[in-house]
TORKOL-4160 file (C-alpha; in steps of 0.2 Angstrom, whole numbers, padded with zeros to 4 digits, m for minus):
241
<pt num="1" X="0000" Y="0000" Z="0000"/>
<pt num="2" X="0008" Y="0016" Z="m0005"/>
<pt num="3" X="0009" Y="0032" Z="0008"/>
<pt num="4" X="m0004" Y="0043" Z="0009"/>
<pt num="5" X="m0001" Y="0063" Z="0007"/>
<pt num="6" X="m0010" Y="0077" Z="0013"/>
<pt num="7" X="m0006" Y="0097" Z="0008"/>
<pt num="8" X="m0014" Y="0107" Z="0021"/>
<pt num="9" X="m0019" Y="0124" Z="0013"/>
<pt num="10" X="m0022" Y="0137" Z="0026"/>
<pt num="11" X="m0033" Y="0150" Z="0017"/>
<pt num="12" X="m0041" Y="0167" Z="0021"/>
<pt num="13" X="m0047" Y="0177" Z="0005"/>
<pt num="14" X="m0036" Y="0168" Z="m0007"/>
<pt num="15" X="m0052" Y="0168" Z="m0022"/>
<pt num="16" X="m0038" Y="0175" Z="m0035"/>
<pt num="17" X="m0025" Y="0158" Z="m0032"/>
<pt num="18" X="m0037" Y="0144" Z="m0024"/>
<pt num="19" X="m0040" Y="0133" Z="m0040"/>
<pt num="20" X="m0025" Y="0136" Z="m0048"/>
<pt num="21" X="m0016" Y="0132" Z="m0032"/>
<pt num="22" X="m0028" Y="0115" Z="m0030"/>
<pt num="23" X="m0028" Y="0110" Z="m0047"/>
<pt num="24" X="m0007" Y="0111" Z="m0049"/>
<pt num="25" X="m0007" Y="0100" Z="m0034"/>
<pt num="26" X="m0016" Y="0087" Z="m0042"/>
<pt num="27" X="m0008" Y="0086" Z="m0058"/>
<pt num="28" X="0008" Y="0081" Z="m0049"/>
<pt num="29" X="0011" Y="0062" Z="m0051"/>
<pt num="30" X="0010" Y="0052" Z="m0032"/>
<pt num="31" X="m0007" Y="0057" Z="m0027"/>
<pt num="32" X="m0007" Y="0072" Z="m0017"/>
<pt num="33" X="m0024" Y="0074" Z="m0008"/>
<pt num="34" X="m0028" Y="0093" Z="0001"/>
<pt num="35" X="m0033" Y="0100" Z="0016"/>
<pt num="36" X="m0040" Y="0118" Z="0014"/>
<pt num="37" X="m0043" Y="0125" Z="0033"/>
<pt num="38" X="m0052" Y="0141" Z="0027"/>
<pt num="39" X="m0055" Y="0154" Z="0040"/>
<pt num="40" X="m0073" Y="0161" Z="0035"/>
<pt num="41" X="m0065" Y="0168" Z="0019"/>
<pt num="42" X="m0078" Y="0185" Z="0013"/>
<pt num="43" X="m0073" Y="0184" Z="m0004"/>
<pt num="44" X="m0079" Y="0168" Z="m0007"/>
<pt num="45" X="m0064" Y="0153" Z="m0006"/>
<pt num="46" X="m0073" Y="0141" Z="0004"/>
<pt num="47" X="m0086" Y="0141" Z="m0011"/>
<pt num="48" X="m0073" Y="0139" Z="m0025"/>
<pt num="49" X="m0067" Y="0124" Z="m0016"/>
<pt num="50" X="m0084" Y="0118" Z="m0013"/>
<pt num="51" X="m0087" Y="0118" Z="m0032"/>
<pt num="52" X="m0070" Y="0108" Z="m0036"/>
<pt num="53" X="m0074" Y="0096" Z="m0021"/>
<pt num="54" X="m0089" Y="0089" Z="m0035"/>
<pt num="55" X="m0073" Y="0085" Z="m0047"/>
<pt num="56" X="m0061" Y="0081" Z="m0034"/>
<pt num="57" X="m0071" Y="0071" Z="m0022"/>
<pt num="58" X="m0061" Y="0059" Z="m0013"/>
<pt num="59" X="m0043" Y="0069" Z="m0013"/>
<pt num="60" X="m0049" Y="0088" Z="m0009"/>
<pt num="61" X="m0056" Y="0090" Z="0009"/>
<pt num="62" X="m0059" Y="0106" Z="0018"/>
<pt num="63" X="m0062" Y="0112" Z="0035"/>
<pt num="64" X="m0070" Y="0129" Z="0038"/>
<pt num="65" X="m0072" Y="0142" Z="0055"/>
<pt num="66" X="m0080" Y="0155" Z="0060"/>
<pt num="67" X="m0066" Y="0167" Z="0058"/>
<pt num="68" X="m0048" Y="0173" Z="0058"/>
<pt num="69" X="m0041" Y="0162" Z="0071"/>
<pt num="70" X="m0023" Y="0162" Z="0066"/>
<pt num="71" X="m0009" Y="0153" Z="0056"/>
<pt num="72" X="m0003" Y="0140" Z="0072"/>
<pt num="73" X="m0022" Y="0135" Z="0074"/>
<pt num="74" X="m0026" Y="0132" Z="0056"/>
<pt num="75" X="m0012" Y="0119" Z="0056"/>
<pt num="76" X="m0014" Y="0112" Z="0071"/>
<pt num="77" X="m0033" Y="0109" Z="0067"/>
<pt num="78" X="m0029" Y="0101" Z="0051"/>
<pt num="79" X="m0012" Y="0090" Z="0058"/>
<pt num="80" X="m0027" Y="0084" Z="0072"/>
<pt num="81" X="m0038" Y="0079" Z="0055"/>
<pt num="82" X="m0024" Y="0071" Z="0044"/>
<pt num="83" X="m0018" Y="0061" Z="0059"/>
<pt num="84" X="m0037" Y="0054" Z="0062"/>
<pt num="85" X="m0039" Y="0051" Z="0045"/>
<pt num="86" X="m0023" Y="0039" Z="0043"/>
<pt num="87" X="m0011" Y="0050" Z="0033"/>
<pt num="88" X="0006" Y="0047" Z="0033"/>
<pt num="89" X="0014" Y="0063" Z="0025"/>
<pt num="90" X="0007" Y="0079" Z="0030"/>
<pt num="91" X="0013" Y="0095" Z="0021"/>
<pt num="92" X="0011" Y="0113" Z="0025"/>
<pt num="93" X="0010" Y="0124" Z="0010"/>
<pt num="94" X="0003" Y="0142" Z="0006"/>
<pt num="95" X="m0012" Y="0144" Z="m0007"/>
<pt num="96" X="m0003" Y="0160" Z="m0014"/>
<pt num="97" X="0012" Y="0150" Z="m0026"/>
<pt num="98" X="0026" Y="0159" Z="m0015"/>
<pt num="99" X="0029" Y="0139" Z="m0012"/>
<pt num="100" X="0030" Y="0130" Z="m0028"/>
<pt num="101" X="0018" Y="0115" Z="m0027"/>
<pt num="102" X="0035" Y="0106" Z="m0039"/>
<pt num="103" X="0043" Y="0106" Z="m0024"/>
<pt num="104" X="0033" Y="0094" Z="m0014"/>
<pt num="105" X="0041" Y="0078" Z="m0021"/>
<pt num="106" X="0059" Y="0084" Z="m0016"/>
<pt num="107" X="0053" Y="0088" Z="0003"/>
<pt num="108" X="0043" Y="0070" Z="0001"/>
<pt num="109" X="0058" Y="0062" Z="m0003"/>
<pt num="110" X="0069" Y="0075" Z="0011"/>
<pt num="111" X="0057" Y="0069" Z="0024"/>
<pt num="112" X="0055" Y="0050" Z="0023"/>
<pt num="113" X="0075" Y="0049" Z="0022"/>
<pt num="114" X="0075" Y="0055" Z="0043"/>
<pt num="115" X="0055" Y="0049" Z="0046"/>
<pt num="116" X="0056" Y="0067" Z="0053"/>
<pt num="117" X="0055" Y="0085" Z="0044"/>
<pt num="118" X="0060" Y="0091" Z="0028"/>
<pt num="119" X="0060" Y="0110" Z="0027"/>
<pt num="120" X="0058" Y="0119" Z="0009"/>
<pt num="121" X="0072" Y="0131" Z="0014"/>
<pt num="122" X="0076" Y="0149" Z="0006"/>
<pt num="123" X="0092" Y="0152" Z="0015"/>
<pt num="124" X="0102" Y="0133" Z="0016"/>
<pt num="125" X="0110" Y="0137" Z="m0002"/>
<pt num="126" X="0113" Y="0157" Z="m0002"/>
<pt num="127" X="0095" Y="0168" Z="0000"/>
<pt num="128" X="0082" Y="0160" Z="m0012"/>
<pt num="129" X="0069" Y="0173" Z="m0013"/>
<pt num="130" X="0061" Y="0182" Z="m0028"/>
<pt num="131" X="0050" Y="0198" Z="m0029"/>
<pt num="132" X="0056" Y="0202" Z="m0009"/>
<pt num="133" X="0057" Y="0220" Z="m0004"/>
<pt num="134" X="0076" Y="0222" Z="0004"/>
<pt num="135" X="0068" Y="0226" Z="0024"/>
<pt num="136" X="0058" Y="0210" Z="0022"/>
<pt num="137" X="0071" Y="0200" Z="0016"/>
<pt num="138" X="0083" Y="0206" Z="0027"/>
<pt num="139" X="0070" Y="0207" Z="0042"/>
<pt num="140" X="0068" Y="0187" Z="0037"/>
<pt num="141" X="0086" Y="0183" Z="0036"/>
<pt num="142" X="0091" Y="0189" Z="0051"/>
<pt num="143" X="0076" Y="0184" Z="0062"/>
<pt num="144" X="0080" Y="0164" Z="0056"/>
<pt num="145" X="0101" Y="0171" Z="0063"/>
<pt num="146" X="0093" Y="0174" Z="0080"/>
<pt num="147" X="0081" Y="0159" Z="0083"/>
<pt num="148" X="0097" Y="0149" Z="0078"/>
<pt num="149" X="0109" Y="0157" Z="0090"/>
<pt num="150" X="0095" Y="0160" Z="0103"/>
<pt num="151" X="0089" Y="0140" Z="0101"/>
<pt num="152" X="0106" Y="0133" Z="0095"/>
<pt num="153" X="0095" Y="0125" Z="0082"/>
<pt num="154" X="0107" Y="0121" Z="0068"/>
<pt num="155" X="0093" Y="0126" Z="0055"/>
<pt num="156" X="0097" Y="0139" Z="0042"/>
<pt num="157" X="0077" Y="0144" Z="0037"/>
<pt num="158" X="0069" Y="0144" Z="0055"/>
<pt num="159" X="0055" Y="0154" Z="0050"/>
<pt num="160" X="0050" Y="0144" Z="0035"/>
<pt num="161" X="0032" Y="0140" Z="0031"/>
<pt num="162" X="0035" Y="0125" Z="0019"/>
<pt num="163" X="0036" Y="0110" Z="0025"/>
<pt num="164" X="0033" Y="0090" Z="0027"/>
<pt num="165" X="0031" Y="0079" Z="0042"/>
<pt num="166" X="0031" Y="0062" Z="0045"/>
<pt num="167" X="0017" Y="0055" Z="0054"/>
<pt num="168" X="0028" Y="0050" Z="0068"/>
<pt num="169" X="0032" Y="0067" Z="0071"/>
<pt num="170" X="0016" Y="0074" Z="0072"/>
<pt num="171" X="0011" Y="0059" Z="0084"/>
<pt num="172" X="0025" Y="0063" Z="0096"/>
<pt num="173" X="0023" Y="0081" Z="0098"/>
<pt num="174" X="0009" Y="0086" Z="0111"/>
<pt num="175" X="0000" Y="0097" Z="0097"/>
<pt num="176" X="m0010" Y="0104" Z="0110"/>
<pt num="177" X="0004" Y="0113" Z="0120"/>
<pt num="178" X="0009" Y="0123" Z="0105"/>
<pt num="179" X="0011" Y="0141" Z="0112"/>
<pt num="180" X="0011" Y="0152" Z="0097"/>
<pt num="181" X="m0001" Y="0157" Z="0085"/>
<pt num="182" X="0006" Y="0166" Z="0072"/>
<pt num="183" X="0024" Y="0168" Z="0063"/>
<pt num="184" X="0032" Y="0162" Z="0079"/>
<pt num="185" X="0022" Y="0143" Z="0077"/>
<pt num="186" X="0033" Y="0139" Z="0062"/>
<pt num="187" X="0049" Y="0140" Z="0075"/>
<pt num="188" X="0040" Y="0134" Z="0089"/>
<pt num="189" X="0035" Y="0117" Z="0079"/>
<pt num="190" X="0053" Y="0116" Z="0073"/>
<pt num="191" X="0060" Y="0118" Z="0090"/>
<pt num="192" X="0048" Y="0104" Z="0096"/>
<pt num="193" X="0054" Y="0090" Z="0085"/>
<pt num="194" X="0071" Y="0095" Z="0086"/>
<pt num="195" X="0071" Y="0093" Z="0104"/>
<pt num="196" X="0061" Y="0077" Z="0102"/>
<pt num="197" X="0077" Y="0071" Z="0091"/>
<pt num="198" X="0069" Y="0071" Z="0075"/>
<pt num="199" X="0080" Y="0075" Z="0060"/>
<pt num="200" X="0078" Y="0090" Z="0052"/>
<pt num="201" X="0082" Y="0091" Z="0033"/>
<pt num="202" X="0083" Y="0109" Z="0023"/>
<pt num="203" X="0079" Y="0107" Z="0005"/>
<pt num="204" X="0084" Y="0122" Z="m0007"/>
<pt num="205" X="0069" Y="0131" Z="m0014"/>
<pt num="206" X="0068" Y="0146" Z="m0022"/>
<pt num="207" X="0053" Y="0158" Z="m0013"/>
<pt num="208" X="0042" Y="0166" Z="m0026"/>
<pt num="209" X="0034" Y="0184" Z="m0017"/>
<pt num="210" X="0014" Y="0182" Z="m0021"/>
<pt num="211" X="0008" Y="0189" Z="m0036"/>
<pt num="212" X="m0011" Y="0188" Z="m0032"/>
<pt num="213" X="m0019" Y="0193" Z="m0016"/>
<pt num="214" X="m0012" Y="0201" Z="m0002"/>
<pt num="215" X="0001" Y="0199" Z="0012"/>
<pt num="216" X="m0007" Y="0192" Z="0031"/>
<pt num="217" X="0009" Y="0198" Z="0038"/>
<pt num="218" X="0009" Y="0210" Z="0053"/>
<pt num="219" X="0020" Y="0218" Z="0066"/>
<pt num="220" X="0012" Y="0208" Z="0082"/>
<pt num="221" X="0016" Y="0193" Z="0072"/>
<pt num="222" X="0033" Y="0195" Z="0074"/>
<pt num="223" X="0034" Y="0203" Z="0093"/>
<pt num="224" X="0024" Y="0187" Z="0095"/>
<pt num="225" X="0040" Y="0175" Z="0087"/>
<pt num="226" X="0053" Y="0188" Z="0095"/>
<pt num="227" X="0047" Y="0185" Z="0114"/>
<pt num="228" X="0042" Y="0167" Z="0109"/>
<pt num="229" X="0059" Y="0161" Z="0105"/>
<pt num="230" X="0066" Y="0168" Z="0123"/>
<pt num="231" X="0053" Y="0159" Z="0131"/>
<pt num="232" X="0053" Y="0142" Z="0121"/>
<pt num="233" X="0072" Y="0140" Z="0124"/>
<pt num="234" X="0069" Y="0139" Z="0145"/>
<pt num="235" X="0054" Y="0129" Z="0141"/>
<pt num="236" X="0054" Y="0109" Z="0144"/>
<pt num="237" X="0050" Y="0100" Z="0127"/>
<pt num="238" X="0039" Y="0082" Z="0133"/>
<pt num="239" X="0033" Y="0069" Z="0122"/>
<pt num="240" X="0015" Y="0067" Z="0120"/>
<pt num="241" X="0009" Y="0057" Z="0134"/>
């Protein structure tokens, strides 16, 4: 029986990239199924992939809520979801094609060569980032240089958002002690299986600035990950009992 894979879409007001986004994961060959946690989209998402659900029935799923809940929810909700459901591979991806959905078979491979996580990393070869404004990627750059030195996480991309776990990962980290909600939750969940003593493997990608849509990005997003990452390195990191 082959593996089953799941790409978790977190989405909020993403009408301009939704079907191209789902309908470039399913012509990849290996039988990618999606996840899309829409959060009570006004422009209409949830109702574009409620249409291509009647194409797409058994391999696009979706989840929605009441309302802006944040990033770290989002995934935790659908990592609860893919881990019930049986899957054994469970990506993270954006809707807006700033993660190129090609990519997913290298981070397949990345992450069942450690059973752990493989991260689609912009900064393990050089900086890998198109369309960035200088601040932001030199805000980026440098905030992944501070978790490392502040964690001692030997991880180039700290912040990255594009990702695959393995279902033992997942299974081991008490998902329900995650502190962080926004940009910090991406370092947070790092952190977690590195401390566990997952692997973690960095696989070059080159980062694509959105085209369509606009950023969710803010500034409390970031004090969030700042005073997060202080915290998580005096924190005790447990299994899931």
């Amino acid at each position: 029986m082959s593996d089953r894979k799941i790409v978790i879409i977190p989405t909020y007001n993403e009408k301009e990239n939704i079907e191209r986004i789902i309908r470039k994961v399913f012509s990849l060959d290996g039988g990618y199924e999606i996840l899309i946690i829409d959060d009570g989209s006004p422009d209409g998402t949830a109702a574009i992939v409620k249409s291509l659900q009647k194409e797409f029935p058994d391999r696009l799923n979706i989840i929605e809520r009441a309302g802006k809940l944040g990033l770290g929810t989002a995934y935790i909700t659908g990592f609860k979801w893919a881990l019930s459901q049986g899957y054994d591979y469970i990506f993270e991806m954006d809707a807006d094609f700033s993660h190129d959905p090609d990519d997913l078979p290298r981070l397949l491979e990345a992450c069942k060569d450690g059973e752990g996580v493989a991260i689609g990393s912009r900064y393990c070869d050089g900086i890998s980032v198109v369309n960035w404004p200088i601040g932001r990627i030199i805000m980026s750059y440098y905030a992944s240089v501070y978790v490392r030195t502040v964690l001692r996480m030997k991880v180039f991309d700290c912040t990255a958002g594009y990702k695959c776990y393995s279902r033992r990962v997942l299974e081991t980290i008490d998902l329900d002690n995650v502190k962080m909600k926004g940009y910090g939750f991406q370092i947070e969940m790092k952190y977690t299986a590195w401390k566990l003593g997952f692997p973690i493997r960095e696989v070059p990608v080159i980062f694509v600035n959105r085209k369509a849509g606009s950023s969710k990005m803010s500034g409390s997003i970031f004090g969030e990950a700042f005073w997060g990452v202080i915290k998580l390195r005096f924190r005790k990191i447990n299994k899931k009992s």
